[in-house]
N, C-alpha and C positions, 0 to 999 in steps of 0.2 A: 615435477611440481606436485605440493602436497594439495589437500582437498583442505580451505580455509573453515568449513564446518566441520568435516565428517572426518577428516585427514588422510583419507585414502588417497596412494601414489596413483587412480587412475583416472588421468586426468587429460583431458585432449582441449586442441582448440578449436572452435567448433564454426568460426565466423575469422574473418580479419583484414575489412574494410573500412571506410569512414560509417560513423554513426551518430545518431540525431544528439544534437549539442541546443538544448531547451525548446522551445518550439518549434511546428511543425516547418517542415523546409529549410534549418539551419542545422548547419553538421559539422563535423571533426571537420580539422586541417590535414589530415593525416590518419591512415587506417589504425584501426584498434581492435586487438588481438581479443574474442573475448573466449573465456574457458568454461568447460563443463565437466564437472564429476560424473564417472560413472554409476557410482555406488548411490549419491544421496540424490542426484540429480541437480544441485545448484549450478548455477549460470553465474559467472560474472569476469569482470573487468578489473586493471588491477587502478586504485585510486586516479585519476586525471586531477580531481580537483585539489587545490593544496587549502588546508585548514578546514575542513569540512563543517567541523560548528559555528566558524567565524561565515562562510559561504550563508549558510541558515538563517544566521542572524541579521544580515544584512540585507537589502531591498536586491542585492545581485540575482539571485534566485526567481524569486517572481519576476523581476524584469526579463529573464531569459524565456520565463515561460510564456511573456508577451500579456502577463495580469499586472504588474506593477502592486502597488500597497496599496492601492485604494480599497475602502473596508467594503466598500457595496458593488465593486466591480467583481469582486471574490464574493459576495454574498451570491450576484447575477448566475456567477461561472457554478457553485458550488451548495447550494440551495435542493436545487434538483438533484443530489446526492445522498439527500439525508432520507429518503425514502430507502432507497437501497440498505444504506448503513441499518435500519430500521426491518428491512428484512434478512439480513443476517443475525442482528441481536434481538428481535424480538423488543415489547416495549414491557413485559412484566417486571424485569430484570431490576429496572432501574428506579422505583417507585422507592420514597426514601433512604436511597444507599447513598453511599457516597462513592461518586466514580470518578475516577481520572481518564480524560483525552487524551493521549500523548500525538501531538502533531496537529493540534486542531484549528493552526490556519485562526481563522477569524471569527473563529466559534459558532459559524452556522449549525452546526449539530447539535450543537451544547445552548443555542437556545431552545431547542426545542427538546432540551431536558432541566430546563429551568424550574420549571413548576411543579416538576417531579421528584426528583436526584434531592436529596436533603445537603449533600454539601458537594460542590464541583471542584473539581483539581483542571485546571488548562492549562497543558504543557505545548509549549510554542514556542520555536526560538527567535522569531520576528517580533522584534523590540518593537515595530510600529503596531501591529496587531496584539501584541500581549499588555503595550498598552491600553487597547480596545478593551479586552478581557478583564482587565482590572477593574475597569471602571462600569461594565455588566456586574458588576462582585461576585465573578470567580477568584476561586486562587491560582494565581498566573505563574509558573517556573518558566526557564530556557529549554529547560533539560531534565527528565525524569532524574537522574541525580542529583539534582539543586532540587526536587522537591521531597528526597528520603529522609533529610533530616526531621519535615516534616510531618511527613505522611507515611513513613516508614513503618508495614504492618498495620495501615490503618485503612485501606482503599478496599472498598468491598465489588469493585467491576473498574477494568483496566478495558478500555476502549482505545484501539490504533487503527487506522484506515490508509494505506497509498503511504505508507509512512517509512516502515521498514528498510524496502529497495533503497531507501536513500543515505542510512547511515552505514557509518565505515565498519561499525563492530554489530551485527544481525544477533549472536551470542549475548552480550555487554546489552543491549536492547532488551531480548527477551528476561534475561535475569533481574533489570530495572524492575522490570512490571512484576515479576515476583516477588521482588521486594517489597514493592511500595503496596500489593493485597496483604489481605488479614488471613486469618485459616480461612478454608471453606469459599477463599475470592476467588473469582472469574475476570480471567483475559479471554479477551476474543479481539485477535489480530488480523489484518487481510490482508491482502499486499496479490497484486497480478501473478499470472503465470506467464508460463513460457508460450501460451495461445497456442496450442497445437495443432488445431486446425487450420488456422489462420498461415502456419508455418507451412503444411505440408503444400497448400494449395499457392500459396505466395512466393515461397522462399526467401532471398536474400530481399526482394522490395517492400515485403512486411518489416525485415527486419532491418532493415535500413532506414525506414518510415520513421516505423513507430517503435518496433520491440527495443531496440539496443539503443541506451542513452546514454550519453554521459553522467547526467543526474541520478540514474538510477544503478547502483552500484552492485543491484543484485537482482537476480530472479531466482526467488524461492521456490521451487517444489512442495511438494505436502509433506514430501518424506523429510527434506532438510529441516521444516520447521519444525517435525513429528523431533526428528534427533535433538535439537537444539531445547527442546520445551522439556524432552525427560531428562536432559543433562541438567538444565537450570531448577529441577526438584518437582515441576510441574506432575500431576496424576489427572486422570479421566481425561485423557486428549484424545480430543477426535479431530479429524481432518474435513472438513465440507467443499463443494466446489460449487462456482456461480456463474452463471453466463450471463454477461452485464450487456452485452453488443448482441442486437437480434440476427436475424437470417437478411433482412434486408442490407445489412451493412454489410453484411458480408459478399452477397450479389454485388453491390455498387464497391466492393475492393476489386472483384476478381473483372468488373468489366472497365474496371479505369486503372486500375494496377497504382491507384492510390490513394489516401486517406480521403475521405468525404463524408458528406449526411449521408444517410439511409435513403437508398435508391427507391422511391415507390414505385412497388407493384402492384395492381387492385386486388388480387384473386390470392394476393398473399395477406392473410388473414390473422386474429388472436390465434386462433386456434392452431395454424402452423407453424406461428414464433414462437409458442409456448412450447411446442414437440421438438420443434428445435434449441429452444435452452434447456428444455431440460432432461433431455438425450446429452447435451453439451459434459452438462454437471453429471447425470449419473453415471458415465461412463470417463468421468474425468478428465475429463478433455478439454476443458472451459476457461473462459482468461480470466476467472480471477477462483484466487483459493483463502478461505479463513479456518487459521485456529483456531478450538477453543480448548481452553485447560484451566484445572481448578487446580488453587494450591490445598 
């Protein structure tokens, strides 16, 4: 089998059991084979779902994730996110540019670039929520392709979050958002990793859990994105890593051997979350990794 990013024949299967099919505690009928490159490091499975843009566009999706379309049940879920998003990109960035979302859901981020961003691009393929967005007065697409004709070379910050793992073409994705920048634009994409901590101490009940989805079609590496970003014309890419889940969450995996809140401890402290994410990140080990690259 070839490597779908990098094309290298070395390619193994690395898992091949049932795996979580949208919410937690619902799974395959059946196991599922998933594969890993040696060379770039990506992870993935080969399509399950059929029509993958029509799946997006439809309520199917969030209903599996057990959110449904409600705009303030997703504001509830996804609110407390936007600080995160905020510290990967920083907030100078966006002070009259115009940036595109791609995947942004029900626009919780994007209002809180509202007063800022001089003109918004929300790319969303949920026809109930991009009705939302329209009528905030963003410019609402399906799909970064439906918005090139108009924003083609004119986007000066490409914004994507949790977005990526989910479409069928990760290449075809990245080369969009190149498109649709100006010279001198900035993407900054993120999308989980393969949690490797999480992995060594759990094994197959992390990944059984949580890591391996049906939904999520892929698990990027830093290097697969590193390959994919210089192929698509990108320059000055750097790879960053984040540890989004503190040390307590990971105590209350390893003592219940499955997904839960944060186990409190007393005597676990700021001070030794912080040593713990960010040992996570500098030593790359951490579940979640962002691009960034200027065209």
């Amino acid at each position: 089998m070839e490597c779908k990013i990098c094309k290298s024949n070395k390619v193994k299967v690395i898992y091949n059991e049932i795996i979580r099919n949208g919410g937690l505690g619902r799974y395959t009928s059946a196991p599922v084979p998933m594969y890993q490159c040696e060379e770039c490091g990506v992870i993935w499975h080969d399509a399950i779902l059929k029509d993958v843009g029509e799946y997006y566009k439809s309520p199917q999706y969030r209903d599996s994730m057990n959110e449904g379309s409600d705009v303030e049940v997703f504001y509830r879920n996804h609110d407390r996110e936007t600080m995160d998003k905020f510290h990967y990109t920083g907030t100078e960035i966006f002070r009259n540019k115009t940036v595109a979302d791609i995947g942004c859901g029900g626009g919780a981020f994007l209002d809180f670039l509202k007063g800022v961003a001089k003109k918004i691009v929300a790319i969303e393929p949920s026809e109930i929520f991009r009705n939302i967005l329209l009528e905030k007065g963003f410019f609402s697409y399906s799909y970064a392709q439906d918005a090139l004709q108009d924003w083609g070379g004119k986007v000066e910050v490409v914004t994507s979050f949790d977005v990526i793992e989910h479409v069928d073409d990760p290449k075809r994705f990245i080369c969009d958002s190149y498109e649709l920048l100006q010279n001198d634009g900035i993407a900054i994409i993120g999308t989980p990793t393969d949690a490797p901590i999480m992995r060594r101490l759990l094994g197959a009940c992390y990944e059984k859990e949580v890591l391996f989805s049906v939904q999520h079609l892929w698990i990027l590496s830093g290097e697969s994105l590193r390959r994919m970003a210089k192929e698509a014309g990108f320059h000055s890419i750097e790879i960053r890593y984040y540890q989004r889940y503190g040390i307590e969450n990971l105590l209350g995996w390893c003592l219940e051997k499955k997904p839960r809140r944060d186990i409190e401890i007393p005597f676990i402290g700021h001070e030794m979350d912080a040593v713990w994410r960010g040992t996570c990140s500098s030593h790359q080990v951490a579940d979640y990794v962002v691009l960034y690259a200027k065209k």
